[in-house]
N, CA and C atoms as a LAMMPS dump frame, in Angstrom:
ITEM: TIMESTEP
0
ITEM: NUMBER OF ATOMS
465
ITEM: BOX BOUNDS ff ff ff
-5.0000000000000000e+02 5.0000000000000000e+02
-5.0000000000000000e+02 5.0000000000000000e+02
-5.0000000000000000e+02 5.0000000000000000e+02
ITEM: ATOMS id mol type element x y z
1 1 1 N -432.177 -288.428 261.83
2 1 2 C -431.379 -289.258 260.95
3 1 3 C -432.101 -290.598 260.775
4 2 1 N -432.168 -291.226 259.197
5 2 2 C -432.571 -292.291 259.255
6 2 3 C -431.861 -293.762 259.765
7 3 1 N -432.655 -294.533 260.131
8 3 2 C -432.397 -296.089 260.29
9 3 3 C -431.249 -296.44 259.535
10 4 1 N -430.093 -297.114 259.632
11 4 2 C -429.111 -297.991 258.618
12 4 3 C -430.254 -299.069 258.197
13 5 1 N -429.37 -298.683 256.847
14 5 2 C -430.191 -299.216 255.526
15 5 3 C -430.61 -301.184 256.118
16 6 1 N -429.463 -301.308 256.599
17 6 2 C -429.396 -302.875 257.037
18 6 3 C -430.758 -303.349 258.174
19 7 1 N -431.301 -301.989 258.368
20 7 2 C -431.911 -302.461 259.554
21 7 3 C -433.569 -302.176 258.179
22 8 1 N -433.475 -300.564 257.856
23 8 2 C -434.366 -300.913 256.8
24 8 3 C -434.727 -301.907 255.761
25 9 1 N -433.983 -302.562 255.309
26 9 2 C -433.96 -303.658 254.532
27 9 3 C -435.357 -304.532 255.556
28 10 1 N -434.825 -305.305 256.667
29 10 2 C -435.855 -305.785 257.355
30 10 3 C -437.095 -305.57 257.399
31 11 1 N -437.389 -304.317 257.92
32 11 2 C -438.25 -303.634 258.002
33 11 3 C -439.171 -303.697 256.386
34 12 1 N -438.705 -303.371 255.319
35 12 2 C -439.236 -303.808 254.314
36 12 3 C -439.6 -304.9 253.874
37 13 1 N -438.601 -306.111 254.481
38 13 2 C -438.824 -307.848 253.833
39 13 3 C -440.199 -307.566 254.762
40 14 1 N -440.288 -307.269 256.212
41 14 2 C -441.475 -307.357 256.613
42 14 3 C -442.613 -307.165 256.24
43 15 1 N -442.704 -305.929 255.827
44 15 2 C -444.084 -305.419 255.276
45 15 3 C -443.935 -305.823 253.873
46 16 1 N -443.399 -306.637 253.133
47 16 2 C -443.929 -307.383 251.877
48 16 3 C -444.699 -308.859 252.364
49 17 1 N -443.828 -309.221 253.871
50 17 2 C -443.961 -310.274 254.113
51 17 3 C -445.786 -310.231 254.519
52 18 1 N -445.979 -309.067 255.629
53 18 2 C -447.196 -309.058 256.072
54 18 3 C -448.714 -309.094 254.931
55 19 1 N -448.315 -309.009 253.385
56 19 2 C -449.258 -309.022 252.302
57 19 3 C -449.809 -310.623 252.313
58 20 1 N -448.509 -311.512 252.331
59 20 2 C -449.33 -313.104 252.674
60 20 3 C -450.238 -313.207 253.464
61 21 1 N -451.601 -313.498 252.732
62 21 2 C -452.722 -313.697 253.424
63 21 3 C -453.302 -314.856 252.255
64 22 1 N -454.395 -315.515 252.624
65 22 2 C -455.332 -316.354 251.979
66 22 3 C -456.073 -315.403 250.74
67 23 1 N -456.723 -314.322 251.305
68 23 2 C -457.346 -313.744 250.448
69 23 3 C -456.429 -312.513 249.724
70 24 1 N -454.853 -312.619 249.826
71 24 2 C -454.21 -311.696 248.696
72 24 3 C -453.839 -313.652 247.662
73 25 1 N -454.374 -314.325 247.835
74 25 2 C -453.513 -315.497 246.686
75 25 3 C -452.785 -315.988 247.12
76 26 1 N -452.241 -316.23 248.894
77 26 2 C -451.334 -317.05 249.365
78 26 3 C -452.014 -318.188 249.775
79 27 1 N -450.966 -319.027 250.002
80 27 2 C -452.01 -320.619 250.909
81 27 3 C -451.735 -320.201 252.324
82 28 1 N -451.255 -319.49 253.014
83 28 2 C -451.348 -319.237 254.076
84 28 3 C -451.486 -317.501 254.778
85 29 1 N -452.005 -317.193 256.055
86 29 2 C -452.371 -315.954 256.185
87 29 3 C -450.875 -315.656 256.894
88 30 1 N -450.038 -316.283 257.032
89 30 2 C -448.962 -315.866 257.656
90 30 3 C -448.451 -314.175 257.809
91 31 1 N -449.378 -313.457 256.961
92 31 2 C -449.179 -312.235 256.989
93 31 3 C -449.835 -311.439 258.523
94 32 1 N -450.711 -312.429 258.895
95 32 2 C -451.495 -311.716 259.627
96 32 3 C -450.608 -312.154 261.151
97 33 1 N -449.732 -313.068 261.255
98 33 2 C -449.173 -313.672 262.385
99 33 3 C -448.185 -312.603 262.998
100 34 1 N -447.307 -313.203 263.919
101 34 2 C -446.025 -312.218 264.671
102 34 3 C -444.603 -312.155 263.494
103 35 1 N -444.433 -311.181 263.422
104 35 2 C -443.192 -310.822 263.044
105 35 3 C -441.91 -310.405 264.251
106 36 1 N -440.914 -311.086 264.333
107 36 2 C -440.243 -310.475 265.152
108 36 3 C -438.395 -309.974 264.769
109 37 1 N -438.371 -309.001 264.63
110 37 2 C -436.945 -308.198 264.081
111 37 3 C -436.289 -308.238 265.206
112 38 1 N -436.486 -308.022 266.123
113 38 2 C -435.58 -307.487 267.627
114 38 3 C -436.211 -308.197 268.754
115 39 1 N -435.192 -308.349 270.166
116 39 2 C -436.064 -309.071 271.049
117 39 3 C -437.534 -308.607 271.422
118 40 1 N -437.614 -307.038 271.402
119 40 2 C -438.634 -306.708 272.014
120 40 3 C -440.26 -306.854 271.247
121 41 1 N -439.478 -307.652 269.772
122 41 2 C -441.407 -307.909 269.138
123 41 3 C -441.271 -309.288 269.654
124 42 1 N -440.479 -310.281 270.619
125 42 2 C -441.521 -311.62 270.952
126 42 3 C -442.299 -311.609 271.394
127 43 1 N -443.656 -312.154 271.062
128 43 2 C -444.436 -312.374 271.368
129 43 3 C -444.933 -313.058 272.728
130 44 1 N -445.889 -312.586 273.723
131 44 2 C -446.355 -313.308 275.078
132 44 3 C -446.6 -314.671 274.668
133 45 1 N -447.193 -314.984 273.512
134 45 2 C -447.887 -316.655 272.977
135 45 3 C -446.827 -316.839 272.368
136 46 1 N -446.015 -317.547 272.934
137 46 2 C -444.632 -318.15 271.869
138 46 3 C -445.057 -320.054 271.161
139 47 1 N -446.308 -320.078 271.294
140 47 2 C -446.695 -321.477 271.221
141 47 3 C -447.474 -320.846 269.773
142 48 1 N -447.563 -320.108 269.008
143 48 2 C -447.866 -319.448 268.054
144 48 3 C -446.999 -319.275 266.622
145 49 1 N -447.555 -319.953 265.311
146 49 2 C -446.63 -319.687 264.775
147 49 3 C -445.898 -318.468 264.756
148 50 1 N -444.634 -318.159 264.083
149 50 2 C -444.041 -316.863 264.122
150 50 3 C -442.94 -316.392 263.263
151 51 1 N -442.982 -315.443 262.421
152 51 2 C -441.538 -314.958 261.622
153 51 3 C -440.586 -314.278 262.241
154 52 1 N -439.362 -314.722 262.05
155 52 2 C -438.185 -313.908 262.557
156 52 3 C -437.428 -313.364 261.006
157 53 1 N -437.127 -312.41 261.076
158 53 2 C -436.125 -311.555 259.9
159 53 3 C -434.966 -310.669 260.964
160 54 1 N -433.788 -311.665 259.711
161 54 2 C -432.615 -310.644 260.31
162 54 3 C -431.687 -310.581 259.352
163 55 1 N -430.81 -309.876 259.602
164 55 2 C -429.533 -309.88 258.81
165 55 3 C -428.437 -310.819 259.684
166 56 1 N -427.787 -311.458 258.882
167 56 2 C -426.742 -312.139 259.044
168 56 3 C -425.505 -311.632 259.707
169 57 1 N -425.157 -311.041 258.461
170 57 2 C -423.537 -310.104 257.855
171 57 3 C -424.246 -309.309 256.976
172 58 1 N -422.883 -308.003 257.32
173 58 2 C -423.432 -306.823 256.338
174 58 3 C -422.197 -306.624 256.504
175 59 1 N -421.26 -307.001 255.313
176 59 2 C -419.843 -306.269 254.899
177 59 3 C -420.09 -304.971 253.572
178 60 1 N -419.59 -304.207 253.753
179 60 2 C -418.869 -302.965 253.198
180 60 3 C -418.3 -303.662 251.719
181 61 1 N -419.028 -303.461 250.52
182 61 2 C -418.569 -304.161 248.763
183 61 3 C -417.936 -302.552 248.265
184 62 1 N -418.465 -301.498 248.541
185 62 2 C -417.621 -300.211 248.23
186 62 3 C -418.173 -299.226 248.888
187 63 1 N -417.531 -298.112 248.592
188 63 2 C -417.3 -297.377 249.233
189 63 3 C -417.228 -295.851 248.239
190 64 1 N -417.582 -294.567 248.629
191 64 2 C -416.906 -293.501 248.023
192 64 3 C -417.195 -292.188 248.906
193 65 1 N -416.895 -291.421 248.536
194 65 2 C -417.46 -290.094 248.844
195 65 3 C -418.981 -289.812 249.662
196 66 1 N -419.632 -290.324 248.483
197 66 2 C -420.553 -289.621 248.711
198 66 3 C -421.964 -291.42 249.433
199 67 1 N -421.455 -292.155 249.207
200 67 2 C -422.174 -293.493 249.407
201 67 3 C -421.405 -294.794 249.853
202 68 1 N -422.092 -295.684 250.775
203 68 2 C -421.135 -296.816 250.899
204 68 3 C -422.209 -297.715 250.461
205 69 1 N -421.994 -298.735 249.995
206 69 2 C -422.638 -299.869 249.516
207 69 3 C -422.438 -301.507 250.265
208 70 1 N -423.297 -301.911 250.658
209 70 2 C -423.201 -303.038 251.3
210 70 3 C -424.149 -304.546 250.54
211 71 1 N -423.777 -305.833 251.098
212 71 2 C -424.292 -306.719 250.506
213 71 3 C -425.129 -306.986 251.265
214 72 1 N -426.002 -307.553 252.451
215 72 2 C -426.666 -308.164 253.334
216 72 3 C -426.652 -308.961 253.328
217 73 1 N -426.703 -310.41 253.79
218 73 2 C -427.615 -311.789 253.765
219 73 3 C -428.464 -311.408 255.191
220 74 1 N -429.516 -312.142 254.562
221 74 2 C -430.888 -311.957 254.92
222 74 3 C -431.502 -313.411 255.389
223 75 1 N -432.226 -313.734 256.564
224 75 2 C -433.211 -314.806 256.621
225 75 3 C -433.936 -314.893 257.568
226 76 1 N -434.775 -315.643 256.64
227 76 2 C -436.154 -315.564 257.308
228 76 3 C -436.679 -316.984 257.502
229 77 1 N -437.192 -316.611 258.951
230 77 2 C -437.736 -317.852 259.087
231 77 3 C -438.986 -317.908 260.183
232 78 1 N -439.462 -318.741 259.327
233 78 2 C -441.358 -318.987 259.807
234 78 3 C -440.85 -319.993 260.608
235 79 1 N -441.602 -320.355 262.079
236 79 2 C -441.454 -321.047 262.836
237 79 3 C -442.895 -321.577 263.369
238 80 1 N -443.418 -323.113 263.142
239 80 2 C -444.735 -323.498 263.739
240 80 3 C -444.253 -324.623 264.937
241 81 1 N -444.751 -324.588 266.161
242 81 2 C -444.308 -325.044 267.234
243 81 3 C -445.252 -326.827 266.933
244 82 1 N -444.365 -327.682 267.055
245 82 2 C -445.251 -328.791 267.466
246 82 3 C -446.022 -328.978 268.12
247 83 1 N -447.254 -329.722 267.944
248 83 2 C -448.344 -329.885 268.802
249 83 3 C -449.08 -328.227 269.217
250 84 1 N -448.877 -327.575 268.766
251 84 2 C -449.786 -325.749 269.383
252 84 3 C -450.952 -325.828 268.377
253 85 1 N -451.571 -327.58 268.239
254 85 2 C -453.34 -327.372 268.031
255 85 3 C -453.578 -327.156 266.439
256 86 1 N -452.025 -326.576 265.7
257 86 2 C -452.377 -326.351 264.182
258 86 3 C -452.742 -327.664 263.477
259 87 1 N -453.303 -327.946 262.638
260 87 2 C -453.787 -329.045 261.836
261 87 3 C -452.622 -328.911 261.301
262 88 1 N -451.943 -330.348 260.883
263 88 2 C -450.779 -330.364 259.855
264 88 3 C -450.045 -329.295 259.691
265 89 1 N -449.098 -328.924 260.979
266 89 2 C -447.821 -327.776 261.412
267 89 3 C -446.909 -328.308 260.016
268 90 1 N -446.745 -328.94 259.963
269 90 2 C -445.381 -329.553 258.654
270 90 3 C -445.515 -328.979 257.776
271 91 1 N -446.871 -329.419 257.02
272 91 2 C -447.672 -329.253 255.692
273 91 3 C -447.748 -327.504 255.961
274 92 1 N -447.563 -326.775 257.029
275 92 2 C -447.87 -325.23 257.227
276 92 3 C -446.581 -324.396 256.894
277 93 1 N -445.378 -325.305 257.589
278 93 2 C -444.324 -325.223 256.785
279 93 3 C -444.323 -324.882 255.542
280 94 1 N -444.264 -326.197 254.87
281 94 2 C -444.122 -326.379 253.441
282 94 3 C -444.372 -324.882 252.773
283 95 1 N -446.101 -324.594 253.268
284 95 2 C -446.827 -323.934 252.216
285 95 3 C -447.023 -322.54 253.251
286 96 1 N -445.848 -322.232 253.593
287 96 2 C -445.315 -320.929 254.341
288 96 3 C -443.61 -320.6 253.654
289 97 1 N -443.259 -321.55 252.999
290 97 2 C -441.67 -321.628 252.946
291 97 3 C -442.547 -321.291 251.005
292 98 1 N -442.831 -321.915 250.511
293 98 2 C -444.003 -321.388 249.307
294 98 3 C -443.876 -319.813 249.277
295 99 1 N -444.536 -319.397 250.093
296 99 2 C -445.422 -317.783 250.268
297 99 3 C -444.628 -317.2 250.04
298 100 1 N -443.576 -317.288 251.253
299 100 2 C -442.31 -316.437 251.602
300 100 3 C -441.111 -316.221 250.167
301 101 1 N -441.179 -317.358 249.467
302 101 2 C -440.609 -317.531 248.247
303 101 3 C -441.497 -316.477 246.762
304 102 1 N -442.754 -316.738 247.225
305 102 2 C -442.846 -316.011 246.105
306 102 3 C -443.13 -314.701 246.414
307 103 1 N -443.419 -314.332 247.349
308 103 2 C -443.318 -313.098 248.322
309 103 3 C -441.915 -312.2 247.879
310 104 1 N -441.343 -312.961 247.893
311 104 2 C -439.946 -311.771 248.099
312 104 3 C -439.261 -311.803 246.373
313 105 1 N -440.042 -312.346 245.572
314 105 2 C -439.626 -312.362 244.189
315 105 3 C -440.399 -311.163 243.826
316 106 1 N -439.572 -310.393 244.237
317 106 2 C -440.426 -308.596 244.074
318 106 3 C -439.388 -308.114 242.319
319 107 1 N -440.463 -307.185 241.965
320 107 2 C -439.967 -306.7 240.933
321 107 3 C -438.909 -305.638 241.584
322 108 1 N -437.598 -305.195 240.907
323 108 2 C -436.523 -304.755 241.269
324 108 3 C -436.805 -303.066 241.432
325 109 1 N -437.6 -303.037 239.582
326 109 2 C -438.038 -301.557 239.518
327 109 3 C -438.886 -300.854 240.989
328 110 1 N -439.206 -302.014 241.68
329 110 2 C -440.292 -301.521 242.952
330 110 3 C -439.922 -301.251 243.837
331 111 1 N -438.465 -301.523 244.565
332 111 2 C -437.499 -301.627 245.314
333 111 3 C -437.327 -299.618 246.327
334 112 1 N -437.422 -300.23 247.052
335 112 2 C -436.828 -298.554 248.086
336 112 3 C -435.537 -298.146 247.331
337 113 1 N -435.263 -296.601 247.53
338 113 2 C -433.853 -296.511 246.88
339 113 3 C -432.705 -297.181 247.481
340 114 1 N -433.029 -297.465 249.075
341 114 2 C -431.66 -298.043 249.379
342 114 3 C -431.414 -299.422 249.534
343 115 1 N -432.209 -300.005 248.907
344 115 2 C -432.149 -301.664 248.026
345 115 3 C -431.645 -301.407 247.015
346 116 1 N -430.309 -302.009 246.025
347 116 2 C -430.22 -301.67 244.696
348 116 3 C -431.149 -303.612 244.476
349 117 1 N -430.353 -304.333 244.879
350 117 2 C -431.042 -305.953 244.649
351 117 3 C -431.515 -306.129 245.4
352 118 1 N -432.375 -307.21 245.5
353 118 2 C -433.17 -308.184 246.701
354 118 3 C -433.157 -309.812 245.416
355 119 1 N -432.411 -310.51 246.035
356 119 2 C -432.183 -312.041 245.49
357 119 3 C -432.347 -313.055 246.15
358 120 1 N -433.096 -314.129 246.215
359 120 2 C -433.157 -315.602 246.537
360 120 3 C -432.127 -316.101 246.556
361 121 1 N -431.53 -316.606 247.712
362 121 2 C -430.052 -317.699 247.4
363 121 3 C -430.334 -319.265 247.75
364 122 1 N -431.471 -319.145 248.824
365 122 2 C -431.857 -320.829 249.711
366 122 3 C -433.618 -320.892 250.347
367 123 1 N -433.436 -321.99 250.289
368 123 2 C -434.725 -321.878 250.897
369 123 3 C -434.701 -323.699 251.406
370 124 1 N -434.857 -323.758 253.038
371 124 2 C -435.132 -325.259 253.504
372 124 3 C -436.075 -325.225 254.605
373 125 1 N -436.485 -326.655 254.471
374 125 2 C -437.241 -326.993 255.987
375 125 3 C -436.607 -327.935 256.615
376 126 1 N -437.002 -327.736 257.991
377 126 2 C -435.947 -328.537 258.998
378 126 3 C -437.295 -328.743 260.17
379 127 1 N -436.606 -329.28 260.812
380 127 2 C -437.509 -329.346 262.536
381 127 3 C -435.542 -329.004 263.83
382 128 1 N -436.594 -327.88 264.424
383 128 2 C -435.641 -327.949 265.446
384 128 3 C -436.103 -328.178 267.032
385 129 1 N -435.353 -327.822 268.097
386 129 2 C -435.823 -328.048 269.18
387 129 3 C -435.042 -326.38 269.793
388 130 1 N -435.641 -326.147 271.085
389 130 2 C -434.972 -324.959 271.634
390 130 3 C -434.796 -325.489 272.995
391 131 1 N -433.499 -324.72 273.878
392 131 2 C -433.559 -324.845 275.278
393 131 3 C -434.725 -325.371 276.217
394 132 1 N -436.086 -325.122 275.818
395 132 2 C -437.022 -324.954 277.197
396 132 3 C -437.209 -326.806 276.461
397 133 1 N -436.819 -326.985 275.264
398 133 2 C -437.264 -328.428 274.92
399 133 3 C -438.535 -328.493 274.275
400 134 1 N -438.947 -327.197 273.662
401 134 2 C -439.893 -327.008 272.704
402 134 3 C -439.861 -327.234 271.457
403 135 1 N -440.24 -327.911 270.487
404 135 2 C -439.902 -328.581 269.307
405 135 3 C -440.553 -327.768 268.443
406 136 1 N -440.227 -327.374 267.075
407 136 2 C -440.684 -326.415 265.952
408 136 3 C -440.194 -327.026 264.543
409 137 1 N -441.438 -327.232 263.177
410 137 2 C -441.022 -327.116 262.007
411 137 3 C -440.131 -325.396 262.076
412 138 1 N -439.87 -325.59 260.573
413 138 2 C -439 -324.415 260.396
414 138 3 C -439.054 -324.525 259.354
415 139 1 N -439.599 -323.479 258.254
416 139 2 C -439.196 -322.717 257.008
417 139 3 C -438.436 -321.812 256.894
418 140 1 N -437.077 -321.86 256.29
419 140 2 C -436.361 -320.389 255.96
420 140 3 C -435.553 -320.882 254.292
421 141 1 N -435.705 -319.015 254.889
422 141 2 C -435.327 -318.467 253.381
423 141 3 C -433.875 -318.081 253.594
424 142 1 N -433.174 -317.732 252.555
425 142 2 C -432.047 -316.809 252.785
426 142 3 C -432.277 -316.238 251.494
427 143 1 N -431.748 -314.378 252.028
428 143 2 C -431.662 -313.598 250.441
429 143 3 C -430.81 -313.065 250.669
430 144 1 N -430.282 -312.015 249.582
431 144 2 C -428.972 -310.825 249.828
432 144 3 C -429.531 -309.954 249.145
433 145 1 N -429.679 -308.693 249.705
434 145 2 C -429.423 -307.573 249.674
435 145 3 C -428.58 -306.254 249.391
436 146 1 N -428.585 -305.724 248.294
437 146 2 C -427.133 -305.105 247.978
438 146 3 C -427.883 -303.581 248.297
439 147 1 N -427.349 -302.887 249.056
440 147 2 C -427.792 -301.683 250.128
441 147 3 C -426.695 -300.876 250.099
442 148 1 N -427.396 -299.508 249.525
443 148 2 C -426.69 -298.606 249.408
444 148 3 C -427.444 -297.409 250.794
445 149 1 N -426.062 -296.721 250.956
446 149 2 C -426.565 -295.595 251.967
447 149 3 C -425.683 -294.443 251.723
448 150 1 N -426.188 -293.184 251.971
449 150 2 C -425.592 -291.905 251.458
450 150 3 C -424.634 -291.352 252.758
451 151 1 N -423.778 -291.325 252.424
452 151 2 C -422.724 -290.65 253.583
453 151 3 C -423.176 -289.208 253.931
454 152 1 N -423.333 -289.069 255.075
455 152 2 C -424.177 -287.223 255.479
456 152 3 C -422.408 -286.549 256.066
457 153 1 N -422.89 -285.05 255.289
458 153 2 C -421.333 -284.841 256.046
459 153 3 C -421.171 -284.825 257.117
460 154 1 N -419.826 -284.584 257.22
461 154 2 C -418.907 -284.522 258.662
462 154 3 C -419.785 -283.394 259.493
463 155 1 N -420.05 -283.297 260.822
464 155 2 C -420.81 -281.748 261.447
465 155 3 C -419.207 -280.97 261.22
């Protein structure tokens, strides 16, 4: 049985995400960095930039027989740690929060079947801090996702 669509969705923002590179036309290779969906992709070098993708909420928009349809919100966010040696972490931001934006402005017709949309709703930069007192720019995105999945019958 396949993956819920909600988890595929991810899995896809990812591998559009992993095309950002310098030499596909991005300003940054962020494609080539950590992606992490679940605890078990963090990375040993957490002093490394890094993408996280998740879903938010995934409520139920309809329903029938044969398919249920869901909305997603979606976000993503590039994380560069202060001071981890990058030349201008901020400015990496910026032009990572860029990529990721035009990255996910995918043509619709291109879409998996169980994407009907993939839409832009936000996009900010911030600086945060975490528990250990590690400080990070932050680029994120937010999108929604309207995800359909086929009901398998009853055994």
């Amino acid at each position: 049985m396949a993956e819920p669509a909600s988890w595929l969705v991810l899995e896809y923002i990812r591998d559009v995400l992993r095309a950002i590179t310098v030499a596909n036309g991005y300003r940054t290779d962020l494609g080539d960095g950590a992606f992490i969906l679940d605890d078990s992709d963090v990375p040993d070098d957490i002093d490394a930039p890094a993408t996280v993708i998740e879903a938010t909420t995934v409520p139920v928009s309809t329903s029938s027989r044969a398919h249920i349809n869901s909305d997603a919100s979606i976000t993503v966010e590039f994380a560069v740690p202060r001071g981890d040696g990058s030349t201008n972490p901020k400015l990496l931001a910026h032009r990572a929060r860029a990529d990721i934006v035009k990255a996910l402005m995918v043509d619709t017709r291109t879409l998996p079947p169980f994407i009907r949309t993939l839409e832009l709703v936000d996009a900010q930069l911030f600086g945060a801090d975490d528990a250990s007192g590690a400080s990070f720019h932050i680029a994120q995105v937010s999108a929604r996702a309207g995800l359909t999945e086929l009901k398998s019958p009853a055994p």
